[in-house]
C-alpha positions in Angstrom: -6.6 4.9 10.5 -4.9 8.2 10.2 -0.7 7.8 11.0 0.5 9.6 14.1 3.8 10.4 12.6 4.5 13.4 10.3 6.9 12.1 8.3 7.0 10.2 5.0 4.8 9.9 2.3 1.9 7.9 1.0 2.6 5.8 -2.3 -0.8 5.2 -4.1 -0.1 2.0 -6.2 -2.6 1.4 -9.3 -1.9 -1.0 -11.9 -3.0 1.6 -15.1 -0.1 4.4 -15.8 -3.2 6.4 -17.2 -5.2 6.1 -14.2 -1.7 6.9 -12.1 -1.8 9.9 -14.0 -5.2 11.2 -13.5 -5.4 10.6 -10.1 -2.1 12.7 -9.5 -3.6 15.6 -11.8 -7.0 15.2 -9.5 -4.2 15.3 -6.3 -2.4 18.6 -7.8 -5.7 20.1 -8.0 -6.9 19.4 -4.5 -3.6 21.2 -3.4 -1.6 18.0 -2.8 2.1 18.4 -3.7 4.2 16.8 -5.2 2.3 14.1 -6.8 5.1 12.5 -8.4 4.1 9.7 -10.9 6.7 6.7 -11.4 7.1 3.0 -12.1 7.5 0.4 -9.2 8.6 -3.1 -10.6 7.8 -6.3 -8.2 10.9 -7.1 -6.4 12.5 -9.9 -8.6 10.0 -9.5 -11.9 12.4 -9.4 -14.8 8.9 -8.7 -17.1 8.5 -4.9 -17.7 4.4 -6.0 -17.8 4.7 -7.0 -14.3 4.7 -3.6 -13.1 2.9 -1.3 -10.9 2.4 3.2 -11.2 2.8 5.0 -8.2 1.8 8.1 -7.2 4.1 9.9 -4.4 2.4 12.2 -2.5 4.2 14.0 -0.1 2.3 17.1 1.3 -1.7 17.5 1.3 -3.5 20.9 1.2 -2.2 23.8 3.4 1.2 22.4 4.1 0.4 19.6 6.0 2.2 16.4 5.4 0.3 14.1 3.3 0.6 10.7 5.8 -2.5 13.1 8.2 -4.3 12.4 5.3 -3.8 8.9 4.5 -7.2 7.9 5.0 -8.7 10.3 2.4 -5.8 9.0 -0.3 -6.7 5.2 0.5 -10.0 6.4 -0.2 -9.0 7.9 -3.3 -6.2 4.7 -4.0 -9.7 2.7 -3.7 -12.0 4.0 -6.2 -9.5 3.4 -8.8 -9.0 0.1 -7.5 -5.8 0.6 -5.9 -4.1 0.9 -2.0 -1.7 3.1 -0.2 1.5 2.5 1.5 2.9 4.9 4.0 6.7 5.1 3.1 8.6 5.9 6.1 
């Protein structure tokens, strides 16, 4: 389900830095901007292997925030077997 609010933006967590990566360069090319790339330790993991990429995508093609498109990323967040998160 598509969010109502225009604020925000979607974190697509994956658990492979390289697949984090390509999916952001895939993002940039589909107009989505930025796709910034970054690590996202566990809350309370002291182990640098417990650790999750994120992608932060905050507008989608044309301008639009990237939250109208949330669907399409979780989509996307799927395939490389990961999920969204809307931040707010």
């Amino acid at each position: 389900m598509t969010r109502q609010t225009h604020e925000g933006a979607v974190l697509v967590t994956l658990a492979e830095r390289d697949a984090a990566e390509e999916l952001a360069e895939q993002l940039l090319e589909q107009g989505y901007a930025p796709c910034t790339v970054h690590r996202d330790m566990y809350a309370g993991e002291d182990d640098d292997e417990d650790v999750d990429w994120v992608v932060e995508v905050r507008t989608g093609p044309g301008g639009a925030p990237a939250v109208m498109d949330e669907d399409g990323l979780s989509a996307l967040a799927e395939e490389y077997g990961g999920f969204t998160h809307v931040e707010e």
